[in-house]
Backbone bond lengths (Angstrom), bond angles and torsions (degrees), N, CA, C in turn:
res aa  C-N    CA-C-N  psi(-1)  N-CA   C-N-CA  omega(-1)  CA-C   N-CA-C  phi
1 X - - - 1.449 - - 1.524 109.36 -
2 X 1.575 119.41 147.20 1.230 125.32 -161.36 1.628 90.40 -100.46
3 X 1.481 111.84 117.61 1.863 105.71 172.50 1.188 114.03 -76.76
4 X 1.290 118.90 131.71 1.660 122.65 175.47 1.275 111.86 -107.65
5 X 1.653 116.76 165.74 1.069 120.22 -177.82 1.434 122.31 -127.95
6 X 1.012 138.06 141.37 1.429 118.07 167.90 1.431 136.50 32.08
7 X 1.006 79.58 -88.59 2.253 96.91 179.92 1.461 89.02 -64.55
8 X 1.698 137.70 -66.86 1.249 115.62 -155.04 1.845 97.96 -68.63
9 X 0.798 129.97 22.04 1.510 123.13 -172.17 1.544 105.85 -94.78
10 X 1.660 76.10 -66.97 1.921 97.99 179.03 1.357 100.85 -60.56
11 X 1.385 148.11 -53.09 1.515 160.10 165.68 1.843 99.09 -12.76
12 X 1.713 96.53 -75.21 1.384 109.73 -175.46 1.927 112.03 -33.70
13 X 1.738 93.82 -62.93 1.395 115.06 -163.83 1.509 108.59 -40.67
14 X 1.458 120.87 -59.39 1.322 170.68 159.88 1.730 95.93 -21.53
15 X 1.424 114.89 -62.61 1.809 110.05 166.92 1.373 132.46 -105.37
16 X 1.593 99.14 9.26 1.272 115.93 149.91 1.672 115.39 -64.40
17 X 1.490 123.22 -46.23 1.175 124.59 -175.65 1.512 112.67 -92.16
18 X 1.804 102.96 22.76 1.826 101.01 163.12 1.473 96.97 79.62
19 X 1.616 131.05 -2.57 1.412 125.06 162.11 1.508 129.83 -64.77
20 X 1.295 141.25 133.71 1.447 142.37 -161.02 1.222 108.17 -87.01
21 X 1.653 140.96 124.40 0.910 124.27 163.47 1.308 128.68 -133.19
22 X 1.434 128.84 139.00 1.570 120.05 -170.13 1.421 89.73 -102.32
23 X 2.199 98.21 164.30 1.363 107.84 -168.45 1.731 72.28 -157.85
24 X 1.046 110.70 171.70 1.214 145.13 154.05 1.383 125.38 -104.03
25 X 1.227 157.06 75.24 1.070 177.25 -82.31 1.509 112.56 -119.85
26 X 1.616 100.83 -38.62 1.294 114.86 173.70 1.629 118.24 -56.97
27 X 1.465 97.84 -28.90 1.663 95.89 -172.06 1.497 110.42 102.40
28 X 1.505 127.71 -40.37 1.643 149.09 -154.82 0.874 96.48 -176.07
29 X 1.354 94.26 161.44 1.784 137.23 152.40 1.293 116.33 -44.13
30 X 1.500 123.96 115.13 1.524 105.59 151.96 1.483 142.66 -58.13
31 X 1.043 99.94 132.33 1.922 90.51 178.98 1.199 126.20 -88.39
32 X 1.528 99.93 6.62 1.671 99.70 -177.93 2.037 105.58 -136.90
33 X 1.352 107.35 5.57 1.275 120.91 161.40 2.029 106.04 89.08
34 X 1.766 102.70 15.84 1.513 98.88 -168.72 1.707 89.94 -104.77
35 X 1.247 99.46 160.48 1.597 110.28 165.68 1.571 99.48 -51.66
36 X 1.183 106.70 150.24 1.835 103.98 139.64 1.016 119.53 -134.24
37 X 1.794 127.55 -148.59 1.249 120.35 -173.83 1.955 111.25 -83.21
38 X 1.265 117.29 141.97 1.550 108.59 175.37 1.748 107.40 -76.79
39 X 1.488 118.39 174.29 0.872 114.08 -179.28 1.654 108.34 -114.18
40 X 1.495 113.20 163.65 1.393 123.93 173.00 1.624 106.62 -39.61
41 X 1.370 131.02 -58.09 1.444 102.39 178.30 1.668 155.13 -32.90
42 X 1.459 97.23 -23.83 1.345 122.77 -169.36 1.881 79.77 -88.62
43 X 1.096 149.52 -37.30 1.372 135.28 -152.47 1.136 97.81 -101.61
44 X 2.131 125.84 -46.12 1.499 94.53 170.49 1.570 118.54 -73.19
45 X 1.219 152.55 -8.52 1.351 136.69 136.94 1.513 119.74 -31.20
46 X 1.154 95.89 -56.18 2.026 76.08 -170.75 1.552 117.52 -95.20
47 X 1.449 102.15 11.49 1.607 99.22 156.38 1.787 114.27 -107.80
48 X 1.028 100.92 -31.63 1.641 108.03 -163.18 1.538 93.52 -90.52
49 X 1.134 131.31 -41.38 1.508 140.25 163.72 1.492 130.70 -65.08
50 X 1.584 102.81 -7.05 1.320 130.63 -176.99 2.007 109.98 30.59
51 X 1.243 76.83 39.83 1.699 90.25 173.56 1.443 122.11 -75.48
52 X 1.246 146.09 168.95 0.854 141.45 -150.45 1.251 80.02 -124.94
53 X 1.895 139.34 152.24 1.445 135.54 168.37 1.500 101.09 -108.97
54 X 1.477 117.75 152.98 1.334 130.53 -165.42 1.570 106.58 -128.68
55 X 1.379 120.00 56.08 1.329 120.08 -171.49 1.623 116.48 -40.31
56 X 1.270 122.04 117.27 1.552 118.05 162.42 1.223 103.97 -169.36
57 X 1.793 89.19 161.71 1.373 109.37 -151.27 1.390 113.92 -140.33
58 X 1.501 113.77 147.23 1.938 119.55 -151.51 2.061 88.02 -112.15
59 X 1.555 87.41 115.11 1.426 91.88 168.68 1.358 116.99 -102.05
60 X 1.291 130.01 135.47 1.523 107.07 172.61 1.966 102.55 111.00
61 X 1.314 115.26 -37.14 1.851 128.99 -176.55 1.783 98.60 -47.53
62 X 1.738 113.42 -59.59 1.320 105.00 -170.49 1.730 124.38 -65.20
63 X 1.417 112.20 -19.52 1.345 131.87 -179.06 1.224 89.30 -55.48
64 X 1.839 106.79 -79.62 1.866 130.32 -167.53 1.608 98.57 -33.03
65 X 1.539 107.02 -71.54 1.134 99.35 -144.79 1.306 96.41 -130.97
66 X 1.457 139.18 85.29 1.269 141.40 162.12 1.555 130.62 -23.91
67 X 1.196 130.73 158.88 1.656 112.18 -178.03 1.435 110.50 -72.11
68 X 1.849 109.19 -51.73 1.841 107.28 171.11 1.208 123.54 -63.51
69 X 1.423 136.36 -14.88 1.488 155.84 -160.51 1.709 90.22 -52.49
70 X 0.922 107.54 142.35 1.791 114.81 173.45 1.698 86.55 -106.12
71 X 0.967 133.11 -52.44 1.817 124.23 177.38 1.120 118.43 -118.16
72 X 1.434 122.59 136.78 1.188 130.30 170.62 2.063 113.23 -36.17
73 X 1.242 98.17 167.34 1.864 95.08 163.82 1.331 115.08 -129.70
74 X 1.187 150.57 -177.89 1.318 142.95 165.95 1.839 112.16 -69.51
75 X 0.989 112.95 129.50 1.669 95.47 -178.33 1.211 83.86 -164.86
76 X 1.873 126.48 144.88 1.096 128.97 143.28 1.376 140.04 -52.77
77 X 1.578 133.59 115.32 1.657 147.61 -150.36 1.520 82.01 -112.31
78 X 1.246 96.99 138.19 1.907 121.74 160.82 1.320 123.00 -133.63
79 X 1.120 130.55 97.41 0.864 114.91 -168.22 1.809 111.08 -109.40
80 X 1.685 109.98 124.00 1.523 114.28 -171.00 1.642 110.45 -89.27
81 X 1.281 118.11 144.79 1.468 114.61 173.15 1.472 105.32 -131.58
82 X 1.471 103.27 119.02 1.726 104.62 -169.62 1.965 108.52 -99.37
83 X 1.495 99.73 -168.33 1.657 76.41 -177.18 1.427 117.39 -109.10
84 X 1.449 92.02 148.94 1.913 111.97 -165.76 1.950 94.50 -28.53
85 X 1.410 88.71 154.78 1.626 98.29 153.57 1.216 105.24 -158.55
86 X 1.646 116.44 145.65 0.897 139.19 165.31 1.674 160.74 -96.99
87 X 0.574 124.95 172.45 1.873 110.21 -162.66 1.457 118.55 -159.34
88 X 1.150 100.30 120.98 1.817 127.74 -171.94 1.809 87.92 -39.12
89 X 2.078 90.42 120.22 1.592 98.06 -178.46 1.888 95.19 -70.76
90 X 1.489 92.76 144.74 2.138 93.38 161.30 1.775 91.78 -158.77
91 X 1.092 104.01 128.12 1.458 139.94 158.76 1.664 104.42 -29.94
92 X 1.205 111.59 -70.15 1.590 125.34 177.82 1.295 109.41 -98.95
93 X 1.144 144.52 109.26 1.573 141.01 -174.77 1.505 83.95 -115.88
94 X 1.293 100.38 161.64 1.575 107.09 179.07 1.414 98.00 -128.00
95 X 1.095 107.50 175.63 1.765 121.29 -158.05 1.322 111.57 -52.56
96 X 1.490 114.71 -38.62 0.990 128.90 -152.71 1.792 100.58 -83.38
97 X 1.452 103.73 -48.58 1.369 102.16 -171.88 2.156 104.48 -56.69
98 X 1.257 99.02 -39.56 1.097 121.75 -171.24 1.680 91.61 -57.41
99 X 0.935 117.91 -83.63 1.672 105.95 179.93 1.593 134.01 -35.24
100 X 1.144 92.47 -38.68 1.760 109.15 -179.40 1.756 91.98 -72.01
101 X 1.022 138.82 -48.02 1.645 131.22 166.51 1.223 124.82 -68.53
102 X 1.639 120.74 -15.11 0.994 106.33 150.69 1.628 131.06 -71.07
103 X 1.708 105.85 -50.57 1.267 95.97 153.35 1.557 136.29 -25.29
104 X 1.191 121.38 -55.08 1.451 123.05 -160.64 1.470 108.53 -82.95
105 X 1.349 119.60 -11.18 1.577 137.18 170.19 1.343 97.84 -74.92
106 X 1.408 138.91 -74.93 1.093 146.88 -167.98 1.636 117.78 -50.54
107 X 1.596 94.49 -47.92 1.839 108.38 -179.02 1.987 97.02 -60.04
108 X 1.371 110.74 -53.45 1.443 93.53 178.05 1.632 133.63 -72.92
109 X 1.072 101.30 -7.07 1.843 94.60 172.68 1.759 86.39 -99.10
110 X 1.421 134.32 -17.51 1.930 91.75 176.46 0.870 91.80 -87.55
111 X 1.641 152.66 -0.30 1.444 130.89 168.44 1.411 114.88 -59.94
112 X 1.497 109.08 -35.04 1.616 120.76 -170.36 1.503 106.72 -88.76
113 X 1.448 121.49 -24.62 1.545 110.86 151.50 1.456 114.63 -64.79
114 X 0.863 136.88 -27.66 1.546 127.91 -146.03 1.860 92.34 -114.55
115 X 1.516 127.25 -13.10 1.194 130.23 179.34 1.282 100.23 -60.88
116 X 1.509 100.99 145.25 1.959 105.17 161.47 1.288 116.80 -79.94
117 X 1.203 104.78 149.77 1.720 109.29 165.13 1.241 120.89 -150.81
């Protein structure tokens, strides 16, 4: 069994009742402005929450506004929104499924960093 906490509780409840919710996947802020890995929360949501995921991604945020930065700076923000994907709802997902969706969350927003525009 996957232990939840709080936020993924209220999270669940929240798109159970058809409510929208954004997360950051990462968990945090980067401190050095690179993707990293997302975490398991974002995967039991969009399987156990049978949510639909809305990959997108903020180009331009770490320039503006750094994580130590006491003020933002002027910098151009882009922000890309690629298309939803989805994932067979299950009650109990096991690690594995859970990883393989995290993967596929992660693979589509660095596609949408790394896209031209």
């Amino acid at each position: 069994m996957i232990p939840e906490n709080g936020a993924i509780e209220k999270s669940l409840s929240e798109l159970k009742n058809d409510e929208l919710l954004g997360i950051f996947p990462e968990g945090t802020r980067s401190r050095n402005g690179a993707l990293h890995a997302g975490r398991e929360g974002v995967a039991i949501l969009a399987i156990k929450g049978a949510a639909p995921i809305i990959p997108c991604a903020i180009r331009g945020a770490f320039e503006a506004y750094p994580r130590d930065a006491i003020f933002p700076k002027p910098h151009p923000i882009k922000i890309l929104i690629g298309t939803p994907l989805k994932f067979e709802p299950d009650e109990e997902p096991d690690e594995a499924k859970l990883a393989a969706a995290v993967d596929k969350i992660m693979s589509a927003i660095k596609s949408l960093m790394e896209e031209e525009i």
